[in-house]
N, CA, C and O atoms as a GROMACS GRO file, in nm:
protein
  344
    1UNK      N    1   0.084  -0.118   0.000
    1UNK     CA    2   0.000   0.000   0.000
    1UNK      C    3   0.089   0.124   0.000
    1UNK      O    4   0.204   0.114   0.042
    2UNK      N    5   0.048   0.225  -0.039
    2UNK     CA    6   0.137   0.366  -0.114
    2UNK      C    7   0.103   0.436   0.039
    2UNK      O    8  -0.002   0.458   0.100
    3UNK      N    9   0.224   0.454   0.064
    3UNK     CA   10   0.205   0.536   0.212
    3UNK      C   11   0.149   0.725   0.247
    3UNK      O   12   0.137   0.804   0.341
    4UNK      N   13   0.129   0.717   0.083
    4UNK     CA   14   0.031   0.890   0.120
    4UNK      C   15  -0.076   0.838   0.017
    4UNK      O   16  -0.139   0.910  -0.061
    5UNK      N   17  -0.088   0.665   0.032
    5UNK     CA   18  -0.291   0.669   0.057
    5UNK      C   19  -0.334   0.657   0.157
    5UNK      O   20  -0.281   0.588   0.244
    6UNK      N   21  -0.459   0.731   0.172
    6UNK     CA   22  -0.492   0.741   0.305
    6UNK      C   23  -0.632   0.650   0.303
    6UNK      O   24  -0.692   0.646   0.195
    7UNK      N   25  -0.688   0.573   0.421
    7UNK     CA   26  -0.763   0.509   0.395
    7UNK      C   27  -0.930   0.519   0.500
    7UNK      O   28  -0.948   0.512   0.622
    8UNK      N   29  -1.005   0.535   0.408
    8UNK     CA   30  -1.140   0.599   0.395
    8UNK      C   31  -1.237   0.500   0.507
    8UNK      O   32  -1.278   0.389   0.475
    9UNK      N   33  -1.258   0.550   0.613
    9UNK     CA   34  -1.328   0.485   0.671
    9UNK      C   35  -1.478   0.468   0.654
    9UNK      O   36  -1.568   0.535   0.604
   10UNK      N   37  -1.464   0.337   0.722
   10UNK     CA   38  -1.615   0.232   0.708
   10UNK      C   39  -1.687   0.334   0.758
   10UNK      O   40  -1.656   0.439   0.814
   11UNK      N   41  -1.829   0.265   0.718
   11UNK     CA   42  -1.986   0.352   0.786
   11UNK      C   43  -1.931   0.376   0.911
   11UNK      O   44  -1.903   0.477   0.977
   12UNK      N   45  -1.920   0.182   0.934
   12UNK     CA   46  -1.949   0.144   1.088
   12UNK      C   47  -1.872   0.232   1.128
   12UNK      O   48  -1.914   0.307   1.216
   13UNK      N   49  -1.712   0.252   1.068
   13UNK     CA   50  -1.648   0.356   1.187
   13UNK      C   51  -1.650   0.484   1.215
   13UNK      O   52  -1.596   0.533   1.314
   14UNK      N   53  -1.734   0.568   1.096
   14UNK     CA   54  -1.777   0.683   1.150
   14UNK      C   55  -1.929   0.686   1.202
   14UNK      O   56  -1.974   0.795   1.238
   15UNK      N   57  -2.011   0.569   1.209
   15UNK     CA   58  -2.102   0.578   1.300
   15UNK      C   59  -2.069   0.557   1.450
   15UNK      O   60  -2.134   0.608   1.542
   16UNK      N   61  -1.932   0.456   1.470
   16UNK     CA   62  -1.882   0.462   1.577
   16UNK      C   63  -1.854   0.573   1.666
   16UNK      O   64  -1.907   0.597   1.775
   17UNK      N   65  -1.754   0.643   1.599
   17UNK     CA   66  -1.680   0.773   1.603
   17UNK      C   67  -1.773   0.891   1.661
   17UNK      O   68  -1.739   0.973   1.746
   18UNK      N   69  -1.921   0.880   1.586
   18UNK     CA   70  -2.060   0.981   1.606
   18UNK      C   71  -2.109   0.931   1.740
   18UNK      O   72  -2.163   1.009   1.819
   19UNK      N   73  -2.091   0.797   1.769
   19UNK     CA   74  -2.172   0.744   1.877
   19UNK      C   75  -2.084   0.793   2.020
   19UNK      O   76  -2.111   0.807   2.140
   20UNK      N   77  -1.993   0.806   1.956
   20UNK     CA   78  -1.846   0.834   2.128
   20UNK      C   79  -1.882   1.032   2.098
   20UNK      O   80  -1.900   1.102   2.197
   21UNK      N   81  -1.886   1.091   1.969
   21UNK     CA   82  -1.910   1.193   2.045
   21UNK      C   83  -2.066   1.297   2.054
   21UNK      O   84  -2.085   1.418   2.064
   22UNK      N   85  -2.133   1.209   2.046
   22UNK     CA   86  -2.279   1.230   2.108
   22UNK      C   87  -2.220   1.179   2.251
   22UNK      O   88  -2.169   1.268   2.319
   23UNK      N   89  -2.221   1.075   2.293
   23UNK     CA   90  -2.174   1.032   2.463
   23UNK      C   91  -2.118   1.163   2.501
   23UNK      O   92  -2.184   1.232   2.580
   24UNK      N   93  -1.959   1.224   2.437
   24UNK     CA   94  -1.923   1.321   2.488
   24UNK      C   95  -1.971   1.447   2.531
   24UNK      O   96  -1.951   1.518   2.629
   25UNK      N   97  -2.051   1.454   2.412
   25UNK     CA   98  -2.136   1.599   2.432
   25UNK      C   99  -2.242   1.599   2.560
   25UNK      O  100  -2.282   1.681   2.643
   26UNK      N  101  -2.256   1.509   2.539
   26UNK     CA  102  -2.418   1.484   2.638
   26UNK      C  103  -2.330   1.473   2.795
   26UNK      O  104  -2.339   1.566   2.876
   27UNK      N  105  -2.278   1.398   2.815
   27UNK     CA  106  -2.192   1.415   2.910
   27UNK      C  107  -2.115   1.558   3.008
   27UNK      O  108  -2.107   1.591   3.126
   28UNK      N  109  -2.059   1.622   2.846
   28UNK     CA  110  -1.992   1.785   2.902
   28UNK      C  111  -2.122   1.868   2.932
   28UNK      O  112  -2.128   1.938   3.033
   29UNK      N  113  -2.234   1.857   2.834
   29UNK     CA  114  -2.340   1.954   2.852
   29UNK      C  115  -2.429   1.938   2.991
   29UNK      O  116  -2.484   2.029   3.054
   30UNK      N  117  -2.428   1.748   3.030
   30UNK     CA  118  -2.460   1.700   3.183
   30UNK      C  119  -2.411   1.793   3.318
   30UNK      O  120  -2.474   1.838   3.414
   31UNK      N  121  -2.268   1.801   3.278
   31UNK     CA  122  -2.205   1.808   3.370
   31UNK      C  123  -2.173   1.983   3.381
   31UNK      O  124  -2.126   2.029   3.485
   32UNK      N  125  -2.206   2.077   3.255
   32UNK     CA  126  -2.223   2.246   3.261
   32UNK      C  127  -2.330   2.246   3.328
   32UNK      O  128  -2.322   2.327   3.421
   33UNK      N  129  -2.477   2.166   3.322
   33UNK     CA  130  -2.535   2.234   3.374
   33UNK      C  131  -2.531   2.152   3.570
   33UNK      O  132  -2.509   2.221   3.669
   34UNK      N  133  -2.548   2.055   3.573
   34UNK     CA  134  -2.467   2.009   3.712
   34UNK      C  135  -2.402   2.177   3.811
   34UNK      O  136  -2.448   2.259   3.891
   35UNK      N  137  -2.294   2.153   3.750
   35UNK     CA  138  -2.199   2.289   3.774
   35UNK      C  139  -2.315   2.404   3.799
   35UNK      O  140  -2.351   2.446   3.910
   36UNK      N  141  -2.371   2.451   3.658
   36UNK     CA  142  -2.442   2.581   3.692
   36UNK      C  143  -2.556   2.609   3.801
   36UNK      O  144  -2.594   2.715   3.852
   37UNK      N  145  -2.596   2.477   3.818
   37UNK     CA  146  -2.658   2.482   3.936
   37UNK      C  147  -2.634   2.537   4.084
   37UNK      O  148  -2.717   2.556   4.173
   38UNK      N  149  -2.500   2.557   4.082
   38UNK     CA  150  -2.418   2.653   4.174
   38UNK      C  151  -2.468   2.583   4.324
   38UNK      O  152  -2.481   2.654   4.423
   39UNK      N  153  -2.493   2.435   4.326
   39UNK     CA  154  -2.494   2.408   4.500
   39UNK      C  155  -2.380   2.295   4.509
   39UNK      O  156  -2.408   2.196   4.576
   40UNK      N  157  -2.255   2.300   4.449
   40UNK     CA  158  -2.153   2.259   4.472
   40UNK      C  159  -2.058   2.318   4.489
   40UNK      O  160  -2.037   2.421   4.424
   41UNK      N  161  -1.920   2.247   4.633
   41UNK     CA  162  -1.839   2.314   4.598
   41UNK      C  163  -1.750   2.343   4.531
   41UNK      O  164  -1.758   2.292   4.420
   42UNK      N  165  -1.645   2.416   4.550
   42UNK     CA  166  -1.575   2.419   4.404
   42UNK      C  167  -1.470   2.307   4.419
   42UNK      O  168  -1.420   2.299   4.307
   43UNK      N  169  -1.421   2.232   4.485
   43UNK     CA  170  -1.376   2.133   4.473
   43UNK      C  171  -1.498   2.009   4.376
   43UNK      O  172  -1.485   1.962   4.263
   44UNK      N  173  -1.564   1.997   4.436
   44UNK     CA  174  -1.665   1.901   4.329
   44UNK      C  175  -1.710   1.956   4.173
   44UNK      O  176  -1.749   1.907   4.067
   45UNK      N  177  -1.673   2.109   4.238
   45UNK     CA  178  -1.687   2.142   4.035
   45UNK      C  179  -1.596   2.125   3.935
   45UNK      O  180  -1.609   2.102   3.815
   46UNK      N  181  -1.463   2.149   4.034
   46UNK     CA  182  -1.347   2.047   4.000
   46UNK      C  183  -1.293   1.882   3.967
   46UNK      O  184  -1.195   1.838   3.907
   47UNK      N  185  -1.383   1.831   4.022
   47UNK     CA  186  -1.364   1.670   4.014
   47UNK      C  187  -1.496   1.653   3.862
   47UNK      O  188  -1.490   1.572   3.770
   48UNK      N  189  -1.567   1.723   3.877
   48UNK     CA  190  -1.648   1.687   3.720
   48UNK      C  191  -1.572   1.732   3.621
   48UNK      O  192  -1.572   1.663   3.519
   49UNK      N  193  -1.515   1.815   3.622
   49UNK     CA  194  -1.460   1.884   3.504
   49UNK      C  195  -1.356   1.755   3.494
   49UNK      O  196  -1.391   1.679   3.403
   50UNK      N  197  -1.252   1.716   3.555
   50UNK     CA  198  -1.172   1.568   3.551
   50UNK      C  199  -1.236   1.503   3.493
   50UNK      O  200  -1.233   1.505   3.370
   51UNK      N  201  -1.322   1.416   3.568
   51UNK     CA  202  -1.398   1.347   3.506
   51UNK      C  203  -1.429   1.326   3.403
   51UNK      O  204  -1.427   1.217   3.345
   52UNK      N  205  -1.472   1.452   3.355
   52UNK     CA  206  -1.550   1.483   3.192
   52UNK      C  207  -1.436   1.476   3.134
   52UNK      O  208  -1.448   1.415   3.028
   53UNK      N  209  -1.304   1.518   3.160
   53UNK     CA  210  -1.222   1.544   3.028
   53UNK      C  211  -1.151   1.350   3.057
   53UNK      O  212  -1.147   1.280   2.956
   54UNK      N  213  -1.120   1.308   3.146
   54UNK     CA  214  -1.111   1.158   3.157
   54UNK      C  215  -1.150   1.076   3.050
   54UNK      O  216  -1.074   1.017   2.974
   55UNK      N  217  -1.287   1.076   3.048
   55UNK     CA  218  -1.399   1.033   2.967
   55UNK      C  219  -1.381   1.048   2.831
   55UNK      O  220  -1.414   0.969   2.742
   56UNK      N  221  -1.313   1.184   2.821
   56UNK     CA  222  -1.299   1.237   2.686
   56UNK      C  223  -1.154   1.165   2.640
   56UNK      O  224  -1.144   1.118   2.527
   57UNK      N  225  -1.034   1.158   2.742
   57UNK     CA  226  -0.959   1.083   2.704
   57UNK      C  227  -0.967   0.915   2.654
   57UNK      O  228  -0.883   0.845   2.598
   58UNK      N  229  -1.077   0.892   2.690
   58UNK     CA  230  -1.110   0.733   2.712
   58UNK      C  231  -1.145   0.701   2.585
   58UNK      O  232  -1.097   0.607   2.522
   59UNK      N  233  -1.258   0.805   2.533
   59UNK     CA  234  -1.281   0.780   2.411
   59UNK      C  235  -1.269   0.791   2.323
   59UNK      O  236  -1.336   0.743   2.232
   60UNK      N  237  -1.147   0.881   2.314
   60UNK     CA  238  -1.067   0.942   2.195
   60UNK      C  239  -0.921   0.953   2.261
   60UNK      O  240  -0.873   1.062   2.293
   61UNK      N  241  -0.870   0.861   2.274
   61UNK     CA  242  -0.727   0.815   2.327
   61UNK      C  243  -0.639   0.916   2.218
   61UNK      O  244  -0.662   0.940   2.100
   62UNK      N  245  -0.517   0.971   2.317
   62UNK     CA  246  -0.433   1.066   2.279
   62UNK      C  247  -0.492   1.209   2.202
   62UNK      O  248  -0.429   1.285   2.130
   63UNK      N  249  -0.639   1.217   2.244
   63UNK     CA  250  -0.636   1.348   2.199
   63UNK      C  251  -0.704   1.452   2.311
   63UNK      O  252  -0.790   1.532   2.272
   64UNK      N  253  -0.673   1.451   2.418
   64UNK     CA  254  -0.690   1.506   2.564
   64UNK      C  255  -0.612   1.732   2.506
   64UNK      O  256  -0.624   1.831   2.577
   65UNK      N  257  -0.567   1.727   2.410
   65UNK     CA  258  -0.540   1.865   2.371
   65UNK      C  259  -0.693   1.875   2.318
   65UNK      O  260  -0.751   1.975   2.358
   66UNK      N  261  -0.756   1.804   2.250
   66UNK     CA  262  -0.862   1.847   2.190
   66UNK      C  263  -0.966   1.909   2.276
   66UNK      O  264  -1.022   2.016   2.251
   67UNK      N  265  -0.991   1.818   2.400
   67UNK     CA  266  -1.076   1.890   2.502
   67UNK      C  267  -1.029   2.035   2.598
   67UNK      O  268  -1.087   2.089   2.692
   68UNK      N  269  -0.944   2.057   2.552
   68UNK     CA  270  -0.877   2.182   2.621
   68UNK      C  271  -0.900   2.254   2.542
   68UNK      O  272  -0.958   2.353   2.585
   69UNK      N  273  -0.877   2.254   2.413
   69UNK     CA  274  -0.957   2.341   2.344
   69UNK      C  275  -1.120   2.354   2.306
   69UNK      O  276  -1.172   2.461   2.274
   70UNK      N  277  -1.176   2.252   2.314
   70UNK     CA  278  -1.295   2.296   2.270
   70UNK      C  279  -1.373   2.321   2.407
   70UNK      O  280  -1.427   2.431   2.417
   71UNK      N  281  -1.388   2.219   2.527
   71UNK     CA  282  -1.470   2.214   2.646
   71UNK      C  283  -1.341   2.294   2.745
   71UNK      O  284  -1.395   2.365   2.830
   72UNK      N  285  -1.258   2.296   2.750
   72UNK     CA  286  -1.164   2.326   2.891
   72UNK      C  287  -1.252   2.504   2.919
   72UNK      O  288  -1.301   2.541   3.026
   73UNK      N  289  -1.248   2.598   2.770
   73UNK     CA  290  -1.302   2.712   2.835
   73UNK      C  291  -1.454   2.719   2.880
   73UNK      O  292  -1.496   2.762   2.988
   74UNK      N  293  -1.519   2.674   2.789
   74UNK     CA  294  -1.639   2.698   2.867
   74UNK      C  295  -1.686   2.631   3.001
   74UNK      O  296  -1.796   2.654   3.050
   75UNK      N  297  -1.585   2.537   3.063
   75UNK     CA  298  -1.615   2.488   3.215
   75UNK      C  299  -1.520   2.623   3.327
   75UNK      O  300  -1.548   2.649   3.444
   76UNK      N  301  -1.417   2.682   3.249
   76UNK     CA  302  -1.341   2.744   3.316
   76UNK      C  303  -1.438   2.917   3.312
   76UNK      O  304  -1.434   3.013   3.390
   77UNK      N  305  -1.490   2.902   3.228
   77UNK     CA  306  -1.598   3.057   3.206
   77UNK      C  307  -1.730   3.051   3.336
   77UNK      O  308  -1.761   3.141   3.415
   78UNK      N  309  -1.770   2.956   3.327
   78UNK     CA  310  -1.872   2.889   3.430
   78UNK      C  311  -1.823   2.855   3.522
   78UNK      O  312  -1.908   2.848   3.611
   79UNK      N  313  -1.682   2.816   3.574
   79UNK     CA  314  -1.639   2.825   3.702
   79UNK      C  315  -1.612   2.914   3.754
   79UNK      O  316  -1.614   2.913   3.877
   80UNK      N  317  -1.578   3.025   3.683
   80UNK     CA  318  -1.471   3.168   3.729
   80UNK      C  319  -1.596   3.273   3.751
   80UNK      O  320  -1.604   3.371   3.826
   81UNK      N  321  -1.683   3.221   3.666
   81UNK     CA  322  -1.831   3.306   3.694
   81UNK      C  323  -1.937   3.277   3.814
   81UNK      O  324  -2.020   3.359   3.851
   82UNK      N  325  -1.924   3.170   3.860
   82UNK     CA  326  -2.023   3.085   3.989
   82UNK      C  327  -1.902   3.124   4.117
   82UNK      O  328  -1.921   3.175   4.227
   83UNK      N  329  -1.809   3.090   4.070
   83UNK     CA  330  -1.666   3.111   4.225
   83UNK      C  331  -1.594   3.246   4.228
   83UNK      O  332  -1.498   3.284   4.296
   84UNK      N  333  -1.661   3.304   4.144
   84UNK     CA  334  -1.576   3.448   4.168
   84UNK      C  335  -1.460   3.445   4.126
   84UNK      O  336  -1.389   3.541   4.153
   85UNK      N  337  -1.410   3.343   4.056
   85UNK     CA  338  -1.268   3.377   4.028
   85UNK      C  339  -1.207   3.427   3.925
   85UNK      O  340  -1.278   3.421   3.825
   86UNK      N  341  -1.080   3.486   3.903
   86UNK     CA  342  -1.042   3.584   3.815
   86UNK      C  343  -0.988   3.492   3.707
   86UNK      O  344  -0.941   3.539   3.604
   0.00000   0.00000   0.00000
């Protein structure tokens, strides 16, 4: 095989792929509003945010930069906004 062909994935694996990040989403969006509910402390708003990005490592192994960019700010906007912090 010619090493700059690249090879076109199955249904199954981008229905796979859709199925891990629906889980993800539903999960981060679980766990914003969890958080916004504002009767935790900020240590426990801390252990979800882990959690969630965990999860995110689990299911998309080696790409833990990806959740820092897309979910890391909006848990850190909603934390800094509920805890007062700068």
């Amino acid at each position: 095989m010619n090493a700059t062909h690249t090879l076109t994935p199955t249904s199954a694996e981008i229905e796979e792929e859709s199925r891990r990040i629906r889980r993800l989403r539903i999960v981060v969006n679980f766990s914003l509003g969890l958080i916004a509910q504002g009767d935790l402390p900020y240590e426990e708003a801390q252990e979800i945010v882990t959690a969630a990005k965990r999860l995110a490592e689990d299911l998309f192994p080696g790409k833990g930069h990806v959740f820092e960019l897309l979910y890391r700010p909006q848990f850190r906007r909603l934390i800094n906004d509920l805890y007062r912090l700068q």
